[in-house]
C-alpha positions as CSV (number, residue, x, y, z in Angstrom):
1,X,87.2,-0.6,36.0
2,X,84.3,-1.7,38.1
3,X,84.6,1.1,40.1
4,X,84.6,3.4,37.4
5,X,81.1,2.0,36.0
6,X,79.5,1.9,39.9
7,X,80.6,5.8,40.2
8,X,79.4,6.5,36.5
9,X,75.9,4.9,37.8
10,X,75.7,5.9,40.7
11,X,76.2,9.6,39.0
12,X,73.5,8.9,36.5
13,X,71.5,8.0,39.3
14,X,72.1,11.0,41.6
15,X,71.0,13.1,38.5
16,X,67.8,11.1,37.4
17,X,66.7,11.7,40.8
18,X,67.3,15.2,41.1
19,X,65.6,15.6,37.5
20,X,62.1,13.3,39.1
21,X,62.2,15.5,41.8
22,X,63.1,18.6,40.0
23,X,59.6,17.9,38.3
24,X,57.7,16.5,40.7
25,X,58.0,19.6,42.6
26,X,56.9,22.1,39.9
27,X,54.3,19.8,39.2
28,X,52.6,20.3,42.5
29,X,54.0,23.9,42.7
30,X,51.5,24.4,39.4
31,X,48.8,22.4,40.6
32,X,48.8,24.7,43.9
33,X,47.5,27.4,41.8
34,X,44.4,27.2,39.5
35,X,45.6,28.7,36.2
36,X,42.8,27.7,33.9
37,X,41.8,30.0,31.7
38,X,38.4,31.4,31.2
39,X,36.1,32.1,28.6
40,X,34.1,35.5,29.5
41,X,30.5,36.2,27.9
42,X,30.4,39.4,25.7
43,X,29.9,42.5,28.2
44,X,30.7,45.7,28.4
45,X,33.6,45.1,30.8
46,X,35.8,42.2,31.1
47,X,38.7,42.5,33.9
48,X,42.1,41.1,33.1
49,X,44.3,39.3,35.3
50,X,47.7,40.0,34.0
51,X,51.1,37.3,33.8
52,X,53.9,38.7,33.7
53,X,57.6,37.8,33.9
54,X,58.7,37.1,37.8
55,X,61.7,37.3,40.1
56,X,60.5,33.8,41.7
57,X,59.3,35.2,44.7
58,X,56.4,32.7,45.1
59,X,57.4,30.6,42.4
60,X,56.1,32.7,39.2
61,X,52.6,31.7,40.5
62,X,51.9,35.0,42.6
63,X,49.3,36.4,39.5
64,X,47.0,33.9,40.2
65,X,46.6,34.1,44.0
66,X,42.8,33.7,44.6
67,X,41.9,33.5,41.2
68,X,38.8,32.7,39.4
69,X,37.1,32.7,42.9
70,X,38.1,36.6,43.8
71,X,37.7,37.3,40.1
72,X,34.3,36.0,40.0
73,X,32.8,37.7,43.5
74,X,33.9,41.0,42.8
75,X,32.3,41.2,39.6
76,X,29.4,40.4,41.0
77,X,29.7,43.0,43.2
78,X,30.4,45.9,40.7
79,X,27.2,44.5,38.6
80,X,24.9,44.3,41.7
81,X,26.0,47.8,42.9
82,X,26.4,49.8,39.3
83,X,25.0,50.1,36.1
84,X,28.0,48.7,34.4
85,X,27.3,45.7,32.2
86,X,29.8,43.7,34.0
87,X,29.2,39.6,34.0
88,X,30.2,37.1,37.1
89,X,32.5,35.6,34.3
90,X,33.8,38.7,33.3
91,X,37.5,38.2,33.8
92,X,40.4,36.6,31.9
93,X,43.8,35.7,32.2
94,X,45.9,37.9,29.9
95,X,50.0,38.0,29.2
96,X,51.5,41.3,29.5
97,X,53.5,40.6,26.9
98,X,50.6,39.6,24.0
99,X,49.2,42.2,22.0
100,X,45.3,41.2,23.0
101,X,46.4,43.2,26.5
102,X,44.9,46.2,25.1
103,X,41.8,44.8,24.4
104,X,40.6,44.7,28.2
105,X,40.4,48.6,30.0
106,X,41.0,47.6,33.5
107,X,43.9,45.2,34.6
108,X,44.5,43.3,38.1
109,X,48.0,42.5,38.9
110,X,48.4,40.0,42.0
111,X,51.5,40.1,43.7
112,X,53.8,42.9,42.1
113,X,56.7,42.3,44.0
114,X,57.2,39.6,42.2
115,X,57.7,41.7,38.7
116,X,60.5,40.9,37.0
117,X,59.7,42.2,33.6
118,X,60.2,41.8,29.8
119,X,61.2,44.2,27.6
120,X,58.2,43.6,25.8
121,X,56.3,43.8,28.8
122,X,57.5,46.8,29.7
123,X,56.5,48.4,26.2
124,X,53.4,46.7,26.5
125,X,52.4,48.6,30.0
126,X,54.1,51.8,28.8
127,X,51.6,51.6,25.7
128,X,48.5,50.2,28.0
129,X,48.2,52.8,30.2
130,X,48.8,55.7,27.8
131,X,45.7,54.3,26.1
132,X,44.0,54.9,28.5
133,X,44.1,51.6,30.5
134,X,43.6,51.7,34.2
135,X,46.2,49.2,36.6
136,X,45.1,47.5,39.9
137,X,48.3,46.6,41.9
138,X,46.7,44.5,44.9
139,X,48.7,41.8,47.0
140,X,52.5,43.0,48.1
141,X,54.0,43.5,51.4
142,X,56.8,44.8,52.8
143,X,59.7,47.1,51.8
144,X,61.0,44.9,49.5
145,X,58.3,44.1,47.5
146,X,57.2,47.9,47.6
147,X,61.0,48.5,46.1
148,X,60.4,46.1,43.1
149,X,57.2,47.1,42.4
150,X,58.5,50.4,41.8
151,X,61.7,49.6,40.1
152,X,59.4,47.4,37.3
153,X,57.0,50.2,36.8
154,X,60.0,52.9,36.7
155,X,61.6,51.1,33.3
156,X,58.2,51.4,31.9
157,X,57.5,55.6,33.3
158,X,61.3,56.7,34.4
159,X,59.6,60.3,35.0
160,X,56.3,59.5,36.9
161,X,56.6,59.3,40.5
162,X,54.4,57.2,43.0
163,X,51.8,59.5,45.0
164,X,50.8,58.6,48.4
165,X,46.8,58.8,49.0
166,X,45.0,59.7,52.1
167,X,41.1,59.5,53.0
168,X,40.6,62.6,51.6
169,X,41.1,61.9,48.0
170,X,37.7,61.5,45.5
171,X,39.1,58.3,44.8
172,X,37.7,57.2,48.4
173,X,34.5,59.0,47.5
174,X,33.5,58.4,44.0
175,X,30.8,55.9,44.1
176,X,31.0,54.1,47.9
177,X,31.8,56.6,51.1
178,X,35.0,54.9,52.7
179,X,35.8,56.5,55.8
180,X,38.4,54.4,56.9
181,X,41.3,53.4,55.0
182,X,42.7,51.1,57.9
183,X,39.8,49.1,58.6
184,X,41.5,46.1,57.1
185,X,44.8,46.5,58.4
186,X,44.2,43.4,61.0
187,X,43.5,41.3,58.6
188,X,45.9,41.5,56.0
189,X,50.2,40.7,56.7
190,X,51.5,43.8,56.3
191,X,49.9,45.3,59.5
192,X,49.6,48.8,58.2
193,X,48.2,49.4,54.6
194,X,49.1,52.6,52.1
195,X,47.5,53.2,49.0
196,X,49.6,54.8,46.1
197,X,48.9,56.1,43.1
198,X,50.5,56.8,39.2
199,X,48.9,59.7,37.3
200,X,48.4,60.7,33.7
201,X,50.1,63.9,32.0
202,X,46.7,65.1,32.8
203,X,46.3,64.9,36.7
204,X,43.8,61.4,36.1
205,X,45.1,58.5,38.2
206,X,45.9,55.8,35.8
207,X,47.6,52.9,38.5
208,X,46.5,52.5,42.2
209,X,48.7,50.4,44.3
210,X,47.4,49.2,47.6
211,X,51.2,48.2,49.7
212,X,50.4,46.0,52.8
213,X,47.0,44.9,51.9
214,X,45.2,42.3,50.0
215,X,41.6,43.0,48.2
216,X,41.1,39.9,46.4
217,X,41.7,37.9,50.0
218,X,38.5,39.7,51.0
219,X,36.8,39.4,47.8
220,X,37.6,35.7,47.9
221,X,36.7,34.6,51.5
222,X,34.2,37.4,52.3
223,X,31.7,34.4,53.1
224,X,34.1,33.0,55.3
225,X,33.8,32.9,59.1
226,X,37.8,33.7,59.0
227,X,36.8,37.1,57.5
228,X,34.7,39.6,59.3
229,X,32.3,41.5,57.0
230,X,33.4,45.3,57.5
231,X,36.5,45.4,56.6
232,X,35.7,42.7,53.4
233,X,32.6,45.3,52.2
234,X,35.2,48.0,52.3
235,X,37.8,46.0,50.4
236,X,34.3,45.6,47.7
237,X,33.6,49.2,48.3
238,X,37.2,50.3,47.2
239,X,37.1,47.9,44.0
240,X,34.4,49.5,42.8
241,X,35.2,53.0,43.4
242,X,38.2,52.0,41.6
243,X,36.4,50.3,38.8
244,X,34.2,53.4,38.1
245,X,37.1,55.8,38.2
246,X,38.5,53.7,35.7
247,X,35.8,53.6,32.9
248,X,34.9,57.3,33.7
249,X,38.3,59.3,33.4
């Protein structure tokens, strides 16, 4: 008897511990990543960093790598070298899956590989972009990510394919001169970046992805000493071109 109530404890015990550490783990797993949300002043543009459903990859938290402080210094970028009424607060965190996602033009996805999307989310982008939205996929390396990054986007445009872009493409051109698309590649994980790109019924580019390379590590540590200044002005340079494309086609 006594050894039935000792195993029956010891049990209970055994499974009170794995629920404290359960949560103290996706306690500090949240707390790794700021996820506050942010109130943007009235302006013409207002960039929104999408949430999405996730395979897990980096712990459903991969949308908000670098965020506000990315967010915040690329803005200011765009307003100091445009005309487009753009704020340093001009961003917000926005669920794929809510309908206020079609209130805000141009959408940043960090991390696409780990996409693991709704049904509803799916709609959602399907109905976004032929809106006319424009979609930043920055932040994935590697085949596999590549792969489900363009599974997720398949469900939502099974007859769209995935375009590979070279130096020579107005994108590149627009606004800022880039003429070198590799000048990062040292600097980011995947060694060797590729840029990609979804178009419109119409021929207009309506998703860039950039595989192998991360913009908003730039944008968020240009003023570092780990991140030499060429490669993070082209990483601002491409943004832009990018943003201007977006809000002109």
């Amino acid at each position: 008897m006594f050894t039935d109530i000792t195993k029956k404890i010891t049990i209970l015990s055994t499974i009170l511990l794995a629920i404290m550490v359960a949560a103290d783990t996706s306690a500090q797993r949240s707390s790794r990543w700021n996820t506050e949300q942010n109130q943007p002043p009235p302006s013409e543009v207002v960039v929104a960093r999408w949430t999405f459903g996730h395979n897990g990859w980096f712990g459903g938290y991969g949308w908000a790598h670098n965020y506000p402080t990315s967010d915040q210094h690329f803005n200011d970028f765009v307003s100091g070298a445009t005309v487009i009424d753009i704020d340093r607060m001009s961003y917000r965190i926005v669920h794929l899956g809510q309908d206020d996602v079609f209130d805000y033009p141009f959408a940043y996805i960090s991390e696409p590989g780990e996409m693991q999307l709704t049904d509803g989310e799916v709609d959602n982008l399907r109905e976004f972009v032929n809106r006319g939205g424009f979609v930043l996929l920055d932040d994935f390396d590697g085949l596999q990510q590549l792969l489900v990054m363009q599974q997720q986007v398949r469900r939502a445009f099974p007859n769209r394919e995935w375009v590979a872009l070279d130096i020579d493409h107005r994108l590149f051109h627009l606004h800022f001169e880039l003429d070198d698309l590799h000048a990062m590649d040292p600097y980011v994980p995947g060694g060797f970046t590729a840029y990609y790109a979804m178009h419109n019924e119409s021929g207009d580019i309506v998703m860039v992805a950039g595989h192998n390379n991360d913009l908003a590590n730039f944008w968020d540590w240009y003023d570092q000493p780990r991140m030499p200044l060429g490669p993070a002005t082209d990483a601002f340079r491409l943004g832009v071109n990018y943003m201007v494309y977006a809000l002109t086609h």
